[in-house]
C-alpha positions as CSV (number, residue, x, y, z in Angstrom):
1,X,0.6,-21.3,74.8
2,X,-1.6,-24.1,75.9
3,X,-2.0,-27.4,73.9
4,X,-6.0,-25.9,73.3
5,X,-4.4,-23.2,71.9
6,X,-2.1,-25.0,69.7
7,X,-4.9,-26.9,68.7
8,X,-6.8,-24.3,67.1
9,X,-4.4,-22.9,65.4
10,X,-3.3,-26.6,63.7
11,X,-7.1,-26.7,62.6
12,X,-7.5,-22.6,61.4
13,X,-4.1,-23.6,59.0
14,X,-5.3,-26.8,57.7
15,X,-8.9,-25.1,57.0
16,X,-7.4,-22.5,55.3
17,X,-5.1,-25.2,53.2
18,X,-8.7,-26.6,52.3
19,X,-10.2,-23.5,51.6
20,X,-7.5,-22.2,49.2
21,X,-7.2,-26.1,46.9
22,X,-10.7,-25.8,46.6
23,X,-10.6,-22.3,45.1
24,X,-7.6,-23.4,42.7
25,X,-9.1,-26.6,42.0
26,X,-12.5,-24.8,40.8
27,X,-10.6,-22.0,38.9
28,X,-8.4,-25.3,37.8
29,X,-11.3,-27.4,36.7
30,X,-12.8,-23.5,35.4
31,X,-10.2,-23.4,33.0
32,X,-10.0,-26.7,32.0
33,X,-13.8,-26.6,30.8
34,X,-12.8,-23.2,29.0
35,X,-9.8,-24.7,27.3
36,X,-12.0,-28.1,26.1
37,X,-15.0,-25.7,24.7
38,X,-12.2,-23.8,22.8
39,X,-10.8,-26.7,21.3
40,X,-14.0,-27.9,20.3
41,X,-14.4,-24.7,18.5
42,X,-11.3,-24.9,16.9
43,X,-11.8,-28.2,15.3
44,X,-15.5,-27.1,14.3
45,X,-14.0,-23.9,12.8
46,X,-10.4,-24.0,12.3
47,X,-8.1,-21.9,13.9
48,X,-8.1,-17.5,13.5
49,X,-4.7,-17.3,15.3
50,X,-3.3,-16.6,12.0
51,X,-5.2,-13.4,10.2
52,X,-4.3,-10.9,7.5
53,X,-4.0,-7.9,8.0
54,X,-5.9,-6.9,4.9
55,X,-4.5,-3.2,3.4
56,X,-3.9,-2.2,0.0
57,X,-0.1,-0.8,0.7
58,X,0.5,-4.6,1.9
59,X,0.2,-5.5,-1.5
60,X,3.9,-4.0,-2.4
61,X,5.4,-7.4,-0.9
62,X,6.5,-9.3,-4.2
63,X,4.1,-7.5,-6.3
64,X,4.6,-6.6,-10.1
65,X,3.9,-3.5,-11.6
66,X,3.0,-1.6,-14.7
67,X,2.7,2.5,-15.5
68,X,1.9,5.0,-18.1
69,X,3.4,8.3,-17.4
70,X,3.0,11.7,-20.2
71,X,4.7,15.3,-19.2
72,X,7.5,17.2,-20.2
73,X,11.7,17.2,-20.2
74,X,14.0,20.3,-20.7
75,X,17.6,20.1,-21.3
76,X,20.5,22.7,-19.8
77,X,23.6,22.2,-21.5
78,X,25.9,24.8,-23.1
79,X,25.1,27.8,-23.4
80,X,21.3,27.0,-23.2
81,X,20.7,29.6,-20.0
82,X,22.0,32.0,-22.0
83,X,19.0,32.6,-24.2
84,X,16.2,31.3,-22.1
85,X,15.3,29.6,-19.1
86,X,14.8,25.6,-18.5
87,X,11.1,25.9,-18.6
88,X,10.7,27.4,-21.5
89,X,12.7,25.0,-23.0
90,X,10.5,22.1,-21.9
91,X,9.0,19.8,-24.9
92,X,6.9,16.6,-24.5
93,X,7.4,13.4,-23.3
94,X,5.9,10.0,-22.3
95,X,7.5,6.6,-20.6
96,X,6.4,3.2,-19.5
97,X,8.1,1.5,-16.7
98,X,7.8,-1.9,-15.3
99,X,9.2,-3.3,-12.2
100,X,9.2,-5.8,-9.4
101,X,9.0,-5.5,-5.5
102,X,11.2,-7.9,-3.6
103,X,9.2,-6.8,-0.3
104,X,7.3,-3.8,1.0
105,X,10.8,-1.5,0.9
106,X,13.0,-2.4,-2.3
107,X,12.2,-3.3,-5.8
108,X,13.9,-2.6,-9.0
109,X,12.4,-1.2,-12.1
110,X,13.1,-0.7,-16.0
111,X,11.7,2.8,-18.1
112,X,11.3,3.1,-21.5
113,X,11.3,7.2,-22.4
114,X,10.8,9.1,-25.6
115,X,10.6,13.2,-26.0
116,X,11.6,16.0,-27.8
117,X,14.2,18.2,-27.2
118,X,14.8,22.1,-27.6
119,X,18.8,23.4,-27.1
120,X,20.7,26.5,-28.1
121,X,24.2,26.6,-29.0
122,X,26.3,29.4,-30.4
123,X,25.8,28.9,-34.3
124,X,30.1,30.0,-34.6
125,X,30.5,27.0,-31.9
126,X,28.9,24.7,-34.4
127,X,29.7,26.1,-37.8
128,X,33.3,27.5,-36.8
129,X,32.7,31.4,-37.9
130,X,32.3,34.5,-36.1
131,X,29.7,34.8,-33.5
132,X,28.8,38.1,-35.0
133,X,28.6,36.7,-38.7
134,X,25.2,36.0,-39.4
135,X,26.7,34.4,-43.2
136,X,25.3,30.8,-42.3
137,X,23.8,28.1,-44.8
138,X,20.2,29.2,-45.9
139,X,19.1,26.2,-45.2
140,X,20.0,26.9,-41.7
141,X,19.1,30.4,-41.2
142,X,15.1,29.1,-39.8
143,X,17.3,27.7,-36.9
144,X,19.2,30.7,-35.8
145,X,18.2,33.4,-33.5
146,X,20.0,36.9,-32.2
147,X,20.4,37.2,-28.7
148,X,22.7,40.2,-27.3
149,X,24.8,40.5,-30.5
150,X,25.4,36.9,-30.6
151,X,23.8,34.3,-33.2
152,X,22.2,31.0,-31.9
153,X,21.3,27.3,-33.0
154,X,18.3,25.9,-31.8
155,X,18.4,22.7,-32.3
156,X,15.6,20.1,-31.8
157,X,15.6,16.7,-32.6
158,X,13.6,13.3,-30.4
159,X,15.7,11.0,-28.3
160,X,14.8,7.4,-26.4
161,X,16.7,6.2,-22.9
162,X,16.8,3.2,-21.2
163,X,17.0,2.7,-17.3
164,X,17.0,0.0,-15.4
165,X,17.0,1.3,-11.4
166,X,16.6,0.0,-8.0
167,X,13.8,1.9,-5.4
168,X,13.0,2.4,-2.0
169,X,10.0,3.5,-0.9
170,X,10.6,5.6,2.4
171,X,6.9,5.9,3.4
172,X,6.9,1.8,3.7
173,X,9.9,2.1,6.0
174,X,7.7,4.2,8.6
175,X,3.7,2.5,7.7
176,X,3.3,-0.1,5.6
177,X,-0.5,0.6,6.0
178,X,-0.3,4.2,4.4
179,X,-1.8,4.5,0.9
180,X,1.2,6.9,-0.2
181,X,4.3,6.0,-1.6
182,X,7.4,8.0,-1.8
183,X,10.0,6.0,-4.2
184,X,13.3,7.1,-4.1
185,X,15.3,5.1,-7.3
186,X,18.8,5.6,-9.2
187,X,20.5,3.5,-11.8
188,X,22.4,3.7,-15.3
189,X,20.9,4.8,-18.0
190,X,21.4,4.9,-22.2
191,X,20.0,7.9,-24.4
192,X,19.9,7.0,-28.1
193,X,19.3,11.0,-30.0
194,X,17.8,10.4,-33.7
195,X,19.1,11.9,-36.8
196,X,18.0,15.7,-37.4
197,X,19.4,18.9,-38.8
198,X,22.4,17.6,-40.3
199,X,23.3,16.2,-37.1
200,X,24.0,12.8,-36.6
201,X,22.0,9.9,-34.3
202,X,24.2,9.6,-31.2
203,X,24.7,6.9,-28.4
204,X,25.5,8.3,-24.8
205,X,25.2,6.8,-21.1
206,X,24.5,8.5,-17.8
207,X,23.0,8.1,-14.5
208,X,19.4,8.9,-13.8
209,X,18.3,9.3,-10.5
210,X,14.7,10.7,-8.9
211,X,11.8,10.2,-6.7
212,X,8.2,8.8,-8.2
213,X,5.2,9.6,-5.7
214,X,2.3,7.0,-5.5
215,X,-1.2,7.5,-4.1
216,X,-3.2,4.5,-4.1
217,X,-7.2,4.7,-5.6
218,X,-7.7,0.8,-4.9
219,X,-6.3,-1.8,-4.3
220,X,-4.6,-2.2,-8.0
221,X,-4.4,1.3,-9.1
222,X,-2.5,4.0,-7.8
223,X,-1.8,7.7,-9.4
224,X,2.0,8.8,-9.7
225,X,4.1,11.8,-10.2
226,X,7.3,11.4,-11.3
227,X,10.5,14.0,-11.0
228,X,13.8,12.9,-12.4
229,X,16.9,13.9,-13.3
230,X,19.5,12.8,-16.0
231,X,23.0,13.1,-16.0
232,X,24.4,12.4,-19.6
233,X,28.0,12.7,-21.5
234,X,28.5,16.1,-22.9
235,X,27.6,14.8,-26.5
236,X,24.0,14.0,-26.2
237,X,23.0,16.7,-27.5
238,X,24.8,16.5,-30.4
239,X,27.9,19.5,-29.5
240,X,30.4,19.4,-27.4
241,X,31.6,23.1,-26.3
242,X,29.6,26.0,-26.9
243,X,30.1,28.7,-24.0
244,X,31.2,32.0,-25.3
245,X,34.9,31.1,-23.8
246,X,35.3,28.1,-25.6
247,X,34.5,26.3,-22.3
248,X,32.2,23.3,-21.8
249,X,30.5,21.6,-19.8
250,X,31.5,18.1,-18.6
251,X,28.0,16.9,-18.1
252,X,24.6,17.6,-19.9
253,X,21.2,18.0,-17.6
254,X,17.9,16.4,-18.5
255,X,15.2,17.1,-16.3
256,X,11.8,15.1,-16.5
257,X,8.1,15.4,-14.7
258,X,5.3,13.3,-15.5
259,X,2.0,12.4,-14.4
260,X,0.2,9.2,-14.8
261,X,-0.9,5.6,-13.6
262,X,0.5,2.7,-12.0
263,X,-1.2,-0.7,-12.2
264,X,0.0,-3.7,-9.7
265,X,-0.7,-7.1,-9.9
266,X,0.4,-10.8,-8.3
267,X,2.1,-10.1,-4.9
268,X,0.5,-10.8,-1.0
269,X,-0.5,-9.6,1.7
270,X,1.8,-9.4,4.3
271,X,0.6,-11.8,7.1
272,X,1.0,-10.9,10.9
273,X,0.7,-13.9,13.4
274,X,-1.1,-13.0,16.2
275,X,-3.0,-14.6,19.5
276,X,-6.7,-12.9,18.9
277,X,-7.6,-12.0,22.2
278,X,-11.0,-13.9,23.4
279,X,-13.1,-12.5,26.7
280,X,-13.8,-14.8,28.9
281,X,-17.3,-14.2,28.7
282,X,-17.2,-14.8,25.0
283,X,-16.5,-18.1,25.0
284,X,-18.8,-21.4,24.8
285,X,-20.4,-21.0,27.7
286,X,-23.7,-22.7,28.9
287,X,-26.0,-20.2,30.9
288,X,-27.1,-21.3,34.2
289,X,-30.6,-22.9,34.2
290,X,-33.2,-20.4,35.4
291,X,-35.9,-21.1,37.8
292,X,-38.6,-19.0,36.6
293,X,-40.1,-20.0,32.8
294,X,-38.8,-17.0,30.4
295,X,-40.1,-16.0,27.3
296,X,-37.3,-16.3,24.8
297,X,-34.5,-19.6,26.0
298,X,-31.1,-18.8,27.1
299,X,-28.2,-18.0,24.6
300,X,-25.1,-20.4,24.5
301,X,-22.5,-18.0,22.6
302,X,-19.4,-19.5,20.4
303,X,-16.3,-17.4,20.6
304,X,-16.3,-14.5,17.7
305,X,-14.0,-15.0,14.4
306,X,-13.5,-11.7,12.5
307,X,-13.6,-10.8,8.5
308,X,-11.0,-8.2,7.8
309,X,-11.3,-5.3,5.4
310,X,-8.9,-2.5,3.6
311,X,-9.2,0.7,5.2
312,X,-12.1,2.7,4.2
313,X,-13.6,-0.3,2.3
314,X,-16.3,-2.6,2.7
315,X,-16.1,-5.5,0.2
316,X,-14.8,-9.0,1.3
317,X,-11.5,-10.3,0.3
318,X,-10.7,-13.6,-1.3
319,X,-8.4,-14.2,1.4
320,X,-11.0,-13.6,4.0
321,X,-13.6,-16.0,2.2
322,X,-12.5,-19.1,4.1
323,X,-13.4,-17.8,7.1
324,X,-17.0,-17.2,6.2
325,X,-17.3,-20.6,4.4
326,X,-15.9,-22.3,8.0
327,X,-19.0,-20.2,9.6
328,X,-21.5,-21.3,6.8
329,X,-20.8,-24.9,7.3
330,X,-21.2,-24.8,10.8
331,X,-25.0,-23.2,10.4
332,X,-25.7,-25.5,7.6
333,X,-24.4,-28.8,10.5
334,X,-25.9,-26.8,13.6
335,X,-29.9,-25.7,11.8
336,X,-30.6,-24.6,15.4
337,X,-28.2,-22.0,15.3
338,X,-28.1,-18.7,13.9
339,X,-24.9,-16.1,13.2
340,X,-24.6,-12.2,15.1
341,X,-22.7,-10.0,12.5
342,X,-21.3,-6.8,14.3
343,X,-19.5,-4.3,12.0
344,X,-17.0,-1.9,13.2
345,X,-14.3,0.6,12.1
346,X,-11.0,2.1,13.1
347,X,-11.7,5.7,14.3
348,X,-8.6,6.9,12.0
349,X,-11.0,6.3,8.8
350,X,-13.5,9.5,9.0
351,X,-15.5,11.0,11.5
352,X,-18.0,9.0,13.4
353,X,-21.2,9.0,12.1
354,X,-19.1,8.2,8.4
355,X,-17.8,5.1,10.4
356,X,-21.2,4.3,11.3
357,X,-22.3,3.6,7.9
358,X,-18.8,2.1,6.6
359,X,-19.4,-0.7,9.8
360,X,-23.3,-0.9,8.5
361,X,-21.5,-1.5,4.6
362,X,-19.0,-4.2,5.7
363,X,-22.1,-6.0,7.9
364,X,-24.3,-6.3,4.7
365,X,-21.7,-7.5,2.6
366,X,-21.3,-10.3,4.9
367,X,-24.8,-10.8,5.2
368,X,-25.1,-10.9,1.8
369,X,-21.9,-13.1,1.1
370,X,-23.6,-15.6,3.5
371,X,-27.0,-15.8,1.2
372,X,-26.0,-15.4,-2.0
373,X,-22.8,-17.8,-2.0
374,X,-23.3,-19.8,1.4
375,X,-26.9,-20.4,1.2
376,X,-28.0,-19.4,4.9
377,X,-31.1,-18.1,5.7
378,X,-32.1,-14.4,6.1
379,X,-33.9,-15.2,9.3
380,X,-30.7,-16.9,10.3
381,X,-29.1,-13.8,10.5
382,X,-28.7,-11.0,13.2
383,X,-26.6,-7.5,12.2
384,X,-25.3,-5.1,14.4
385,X,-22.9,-1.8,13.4
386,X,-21.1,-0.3,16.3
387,X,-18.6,2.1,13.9
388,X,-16.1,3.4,15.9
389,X,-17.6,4.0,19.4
390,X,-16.6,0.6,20.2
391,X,-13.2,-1.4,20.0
392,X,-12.4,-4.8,19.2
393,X,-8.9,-4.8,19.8
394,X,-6.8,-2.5,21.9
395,X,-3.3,-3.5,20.7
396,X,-3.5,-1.9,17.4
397,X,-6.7,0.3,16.0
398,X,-6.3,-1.0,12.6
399,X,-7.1,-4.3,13.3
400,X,-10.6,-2.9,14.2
401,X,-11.8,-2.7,10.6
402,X,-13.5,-6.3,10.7
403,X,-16.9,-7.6,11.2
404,X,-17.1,-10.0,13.9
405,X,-18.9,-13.3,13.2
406,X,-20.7,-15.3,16.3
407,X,-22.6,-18.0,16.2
408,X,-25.6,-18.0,18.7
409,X,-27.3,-20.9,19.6
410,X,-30.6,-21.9,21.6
């Protein structure tokens, strides 16, 4: 190779050296610029790296709870499937429980129970005669039935129980976002029977174990249905023996349902730190100067901040607030500049056009928010509701039940 050629080569490398810093150096400086306008933002605003996740399930973590619960219990012990079976032995019942959740998974809880109770027992068990003797106390004749040859006691008297248990709720395990609750629970339990029918009150203890199923209606209340079941000494029922052989059982059966309400109070959110992702072309950005005169003056556009909502609900959390009061005092320092609300929705909600409106709900109670408690002009403010057919965020649909705030200026 010649030394021109050499030559030309040395000068196409160190052009193409120059070429290639000037594009880094622009995209450096590019950057830069970006990275200043966001920290200007940042200390006009405050930061939104840090959001809640706002959902009603969320509110399990260290919450309190109360509930009412009314339905029915029916013993088996000895000899009581012998005459009928367990429903038709059922009898009223009501309980209140209160309890505590440590976090979104365990909690423990205490239940207060009273009901009435129905039990058979062979009458020559209890009064030591012949099964076929019907020669019992008149006073206790209203009590005993005949059933295939052989007389029987009914008994019925009220009892109380006292459980303290610790819970799990599986559903939480899976989706802490879901508004069921399945709560598995177990724990030791004391029965207390009251005086009736010559028998004495009695004192027993047991295990009672079961699973309470929660559907919340808002963010405090919740309907529940409750199955348990109650594993007591053979003596709570007053008689110990009573099969036909003289057998027994070891253990007496309690079962319980109820229906009724749960009310929960205290506790948090859970909080989920996250970067919020923010387009390029969303951030503070001047537009270039135009040439030709135009009718309405370039748009500078500040990065969005978002308000977050409960699934399926439109009205503004108190720990959202902040984030519209950071917005209000920039329009009150900045009177040239005005605030875009755009509502949307997770398409997991309802169907479309139900989305539609929910985004169109959770716009005007910003809107209004921003009036009534910020003082901001009406004209001041531009709405938008995209529902579901757009998508804020692509990492995880349910963080696209927000409206997003932006501040345009002139």
């Amino acid at each position: 190779m010649s030394n021109l050629s050499y030559f030309k080569a040395l000068l196409a490398a160190v052009a193409f050296v120059l070429v290639s810093s000037g594009a880094m150096a622009q995209d450096v400086k590019t950057d830069t610029i970006r990275e200043s306008r966001l920290s200007n933002l940042a200390t006009a605003l405050g930061s939104s790296e840090e959001f809640i996740v706002a959902d009603d399930a969320a509110l399990n973590a260290k919450s309190w709870f109360v509930s009412f619960g009314i339905g029915a219990n029916a013993i088996n012990a000895e000899g009581n499937d012998k005459v009928n079976n367990l429903l038709d032995r059922r009898r009223g019942r009501i309980q209140v429980s209160a309890g505590h959740w440590f976090n979104n998974y365990f909690g423990i809880r205490g239940q207060v129970g009273i009901g009435k109770i129905s039990a058979y027992y062979l009458a020559g068990a209890i009064y030591g005669k012949k099964l076929n003797s019907f020669d019992y106390p008149e006073s206790t004749m209203q009590y005993i039935i005949e059933k295939d040859g052989l007389a029987w006691f009914r008994r019925k008297f009220t009892y109380m129980d006292f459980n303290v248990a610790a819970m799990t709720d599986v559903v939480k395990w899976f989706d802490k976002e879901s508004r069921w609750g399945v709560q598995l629970y177990a724990g030791p339990t004391l029965t207390y029977s009251f005086k009736k029918q010559g028998f004495h009150n009695n004192t027993t203890l047991g295990v009672k174990a079961g699973t309470q199923i929660d559907y919340k209606i808002s963010k405090r209340w919740s309907v529940m249905g409750d199955l348990q079941a109650n594993f007591l000494n053979e003596s709570f029922d007053g008689v110990v023996g009573g099969e036909k052989d003289g057998s027994y059982k070891k253990l007496d059966f309690l079962a319980a349902a109820s229906l009724g309400l749960s009310y929960h109070f205290g506790g948090e959110p859970s909080k989920v730190d996250v970067n919020i992702p923010v387009l390029y072309e969303d951030t503070y950005i001047p537009q270039p100067k135009r040439i030709k005169e135009v009718k309405a003056p370039a748009k500078e556009i500040i990065a969005p901040f978002v308000v977050r909502f409960f699934i399926d609900k439109s009205y503004i959390e108190k720990g959202q607030k902040p984030q519209i009061n950071k917005f209000a005092e920039y329009l009150k320092n900045n009177k040239d500049a005005k605030v875009m609300l755009t509502g949307y929705a997770d398409k997991e909600t309802a169907y479309p056009e139900y989305n539609m409106r929910l985004s169109q709900r959770r716009v005007n109670s910003v809107k209004k928010y921003l009036i009534e408690e910020c003082g901001i002009a009406e004209e001041r403010i531009e709405t938008n509701a995209k529902g579901d057919t757009e998508r804020v965020y692509d990492e995880d649909f349910r963080w696209n039940r927000v409206v997003v705030m932006t501040i345009v200026e002139k």
